[in-house]
ZAMAR-553475 format. One record per residue (C-alpha): y, x, z. Coordinates in steps of 0.02 Angstrom, whole numbers, plus 32768, in hexadecimal, padded with zeros to 4 digits. Example, Ala and Ser with C-alpha at 12.3 -4.5 7.8 and 13.67 -1.06 7.14 Angstrom:
2
7F1F82678186/7FCB82AC8165/
// end
This chain:
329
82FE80007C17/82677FCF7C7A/81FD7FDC7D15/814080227D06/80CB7FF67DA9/804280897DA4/7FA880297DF9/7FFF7F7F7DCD/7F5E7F097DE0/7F1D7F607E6F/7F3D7F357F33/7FFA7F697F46/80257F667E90/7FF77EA77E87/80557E5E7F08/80EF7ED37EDA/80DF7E917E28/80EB7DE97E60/81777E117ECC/81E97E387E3C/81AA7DB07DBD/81BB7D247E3E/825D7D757EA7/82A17DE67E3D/829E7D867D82/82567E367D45/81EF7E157CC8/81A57E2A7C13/81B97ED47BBF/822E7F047C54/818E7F0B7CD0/80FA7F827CA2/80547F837CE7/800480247CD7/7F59801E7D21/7EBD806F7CF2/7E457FCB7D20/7EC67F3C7CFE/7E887EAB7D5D/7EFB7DFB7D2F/7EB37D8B7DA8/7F067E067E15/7FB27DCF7DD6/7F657D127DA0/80087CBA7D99/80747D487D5E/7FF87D9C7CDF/805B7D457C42/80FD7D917C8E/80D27E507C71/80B67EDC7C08/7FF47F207C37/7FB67FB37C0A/7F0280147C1B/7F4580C17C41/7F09815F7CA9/7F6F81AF7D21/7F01825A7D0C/7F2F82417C2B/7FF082947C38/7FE782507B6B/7FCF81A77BAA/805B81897C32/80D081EE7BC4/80A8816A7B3B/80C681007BB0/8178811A7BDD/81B981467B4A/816080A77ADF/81CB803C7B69/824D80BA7BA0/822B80AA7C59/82C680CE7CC2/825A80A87D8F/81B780B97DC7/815080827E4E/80B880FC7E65/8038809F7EB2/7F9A80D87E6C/7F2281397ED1/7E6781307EEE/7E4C81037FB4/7DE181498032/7D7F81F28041/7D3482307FB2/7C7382587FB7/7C5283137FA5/7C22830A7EEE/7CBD82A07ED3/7D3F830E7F0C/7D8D83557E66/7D9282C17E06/7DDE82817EAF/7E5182F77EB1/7E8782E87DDA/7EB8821F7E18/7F0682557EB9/7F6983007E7D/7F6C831F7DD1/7F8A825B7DB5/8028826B7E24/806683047DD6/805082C47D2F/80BB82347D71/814A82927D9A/815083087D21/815F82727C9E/81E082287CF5/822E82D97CEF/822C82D37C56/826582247C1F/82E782237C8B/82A781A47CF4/8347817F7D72/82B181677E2D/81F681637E54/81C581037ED7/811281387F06/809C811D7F98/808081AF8027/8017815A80AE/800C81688175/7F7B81C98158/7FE1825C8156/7FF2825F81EB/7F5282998258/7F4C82C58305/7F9E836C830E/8037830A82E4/804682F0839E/8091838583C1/80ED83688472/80C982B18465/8035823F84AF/7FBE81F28427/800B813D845B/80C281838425/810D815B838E/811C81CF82E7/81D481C58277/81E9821C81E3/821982C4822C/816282EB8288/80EF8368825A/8074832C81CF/7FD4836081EE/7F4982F98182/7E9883128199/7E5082C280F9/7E4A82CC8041/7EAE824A8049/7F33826E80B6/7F5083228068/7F7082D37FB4/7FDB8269800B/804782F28063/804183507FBA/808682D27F55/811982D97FD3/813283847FD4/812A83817F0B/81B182CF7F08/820D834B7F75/81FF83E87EFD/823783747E6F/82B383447EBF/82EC83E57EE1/82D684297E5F/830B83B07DC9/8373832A7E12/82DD82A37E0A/82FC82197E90/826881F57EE3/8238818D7F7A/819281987FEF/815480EC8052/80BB812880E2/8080807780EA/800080628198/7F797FD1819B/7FC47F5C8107/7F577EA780F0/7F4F7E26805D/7EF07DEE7FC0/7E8B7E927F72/7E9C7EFD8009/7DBA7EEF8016/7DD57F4A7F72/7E107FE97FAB/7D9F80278016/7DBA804280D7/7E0D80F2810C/7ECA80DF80F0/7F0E80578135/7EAC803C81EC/7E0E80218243/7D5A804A820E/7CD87FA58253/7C2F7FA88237/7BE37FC2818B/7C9A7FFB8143/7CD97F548139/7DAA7F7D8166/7DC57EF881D9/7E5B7EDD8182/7DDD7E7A80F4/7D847E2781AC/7DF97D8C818C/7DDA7D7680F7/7D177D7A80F5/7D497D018186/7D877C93811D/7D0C7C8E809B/7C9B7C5E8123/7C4B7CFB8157/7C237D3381EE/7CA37DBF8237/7C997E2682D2/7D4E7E5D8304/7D867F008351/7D9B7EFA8410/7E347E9F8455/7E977F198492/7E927F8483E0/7F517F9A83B6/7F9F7FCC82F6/80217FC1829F/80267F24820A/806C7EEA818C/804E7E758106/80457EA9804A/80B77E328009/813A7E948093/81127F2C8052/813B7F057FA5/81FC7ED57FE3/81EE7F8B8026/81BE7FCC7F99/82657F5D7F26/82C37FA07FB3/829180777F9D/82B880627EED/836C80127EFB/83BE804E7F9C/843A80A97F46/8437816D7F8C/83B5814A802A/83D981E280A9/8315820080AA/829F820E8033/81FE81E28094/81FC81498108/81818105816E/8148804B8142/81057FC981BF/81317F2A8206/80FA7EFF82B4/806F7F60833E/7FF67EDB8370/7F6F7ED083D8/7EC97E828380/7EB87DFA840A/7F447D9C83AB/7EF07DB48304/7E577D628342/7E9A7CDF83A5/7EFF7CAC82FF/7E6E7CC5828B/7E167C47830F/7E9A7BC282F0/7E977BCA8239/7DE27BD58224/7DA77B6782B8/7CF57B5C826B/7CED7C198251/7C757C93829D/7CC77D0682F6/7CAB7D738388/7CF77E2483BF/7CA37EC683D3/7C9D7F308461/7C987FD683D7/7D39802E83F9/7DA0805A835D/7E1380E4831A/7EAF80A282FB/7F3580F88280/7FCE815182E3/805880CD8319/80F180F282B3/81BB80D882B8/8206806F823D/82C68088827D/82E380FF81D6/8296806A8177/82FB7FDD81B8/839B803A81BE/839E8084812A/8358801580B1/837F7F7E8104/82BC7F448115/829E7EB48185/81ED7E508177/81E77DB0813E/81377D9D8171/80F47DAE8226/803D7DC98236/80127D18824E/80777CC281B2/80357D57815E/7F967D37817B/7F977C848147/7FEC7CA9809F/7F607D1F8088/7EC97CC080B6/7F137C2E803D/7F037C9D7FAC/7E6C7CE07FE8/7E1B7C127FEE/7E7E7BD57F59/7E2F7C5D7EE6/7D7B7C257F41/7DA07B5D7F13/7DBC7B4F7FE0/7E4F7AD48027/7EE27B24807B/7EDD7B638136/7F887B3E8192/7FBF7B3E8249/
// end
């Protein structure tokens, strides 16, 4: 029996896949990377160590082929296209977002696959969620979604449908709503899902990182407050959905820590003493702050990373790939 990663390569798939290669021992034919663009630099030291496959979400022929060529048994559902869609994109949008998430669970339905982990996202959420509450209070699991986005309402669908599945035919399934989540390949995906919009689009999750490859970078005001948490986190979060054995919820939110971007800065100005940087005055959106009590209690989730040693690991890979020495504290 085996594990299949939909989105492998991509942001959240890689660092998950090198969670259970390097702390897991899960490896070879037991670990399949299903991923419609595989990238293996993504995965550089682990790419030897798995099964990778081109395959489309939107193709049922193709995941079915899949799973039964490798009888998957647990999946992690991670691929998704990010952002809004431009009006002429929307139905193709849509195929990836809907139809590919369908067609995921409706092959696991049918191979008997025993749990599908898959991503939801705090963009569910959108500001009717407040109901009764101020728009500084935290959201759990049992507010009113309320998404305002393309985005967001694929999101909230494939809840409702891991629900309905579950319901319906016994399939265990298991929703993350990760907030603003940082690390190697997050410039990739775009900018709407996991925080803040800067100038020109640029998430200012990806401002360190530009930082340290010696750009320029203009950071949101000080007293801008989210939710973190660092990828490689995330990907524990993810081990941990798919194994808690009977988890009282089925949709949990996923963060680490609320911090204010002062202490980002004044970090980033540590590590990259030479760096241009300099804060805006251009107030930002932020994403709703969320509860992780469900999280922690139930599935045991505790971060290893805080936003600073976080940060470091990340900018490391970031100037190792780039031929650039180390930064440290």
């Amino acid at each position: 029996m085996a594990i299949m990663i939909t989105g492998g390569t991509g942001f959240l798939g890689s660092y998950l896949t090198r969670y259970l290669v390097l702390e897991k021992g899960i490896s070879g034919k037991n670990l399949v990377l299903f991923d419609r663009y595989p990238n293996r630099d993504r995965i550089g030291e682990v790419a030897n160590d798995v099964v990778m496959l081109t395959g489309d979400i939107t193709e049922p022929s193709e995941i079915a082929a899949a799973m039964k060529a490798y009888e998957i048994d647990q999946i992690f559902h991670l691929a998704a296209i990010l952002g809004e869609p431009a009006p002429a994109q929307v139905v193709s949008f849509m195929r990836v977002m809907c139809d590919g998430t369908l067609n995921v669970f409706e092959a696991a339905r049918i191979f008997g696959v025993k749990r599908v982990v898959y991503a939801s996202s705090v963009a569910v959420y959108g500001r009717a969620s407040f109901r009764g509450k101020k728009i500084t209070d935290e959201l759990d699991e049992d507010d009113p979604p309320a998404p305002t986005t393309f985005y967001g309402m694929c999101k909230l669908y494939a809840e409702n449908l891991a629900a309905l599945y579950s319901r319906r035919f016994g399939l265990e399934t298991v929703g993350l709503r990760p907030t603003s989540v940082f690390g190697l390949g997050r410039g990739a995906r775009g900018s709407y899902a996991s925080g803040l919009l800067p100038p020109q689009d640029v998430h200012y999750m990806v401002l360190p990182e530009l930082a340290a490859l010696g750009q320029p970078v203009e950071m949101p005001p000080d007293d801008t407050e989210s939710d973190w948490i660092y990828a490689a986190d995330a990907a524990e979060a993810w081990y941990r959905a798919m194994t808690t054995p009977n988890p009282p919820r089925r949709v949990y939110n996923l963060a680490a820590e609320r911090r204010r971007m002062a202490d980002i800065t004044d970090h980033l100005r540590k590590l990259l003493p030479d760096a241009h940087i300099t804060v805006s005055e251009r107030r930002v959106q932020t994403t709703p702050n969320m509860n992780t009590t469900n999280l922690r209690r139930d599935l045991g989730f505790k971060p290893r990373y805080s936003v600073e040693t976080g940060m470091i690991d990340y900018l490391n890979m970031v100037r190792k790939s780039a031929g650039l020495p180390p930064v440290s504290e």
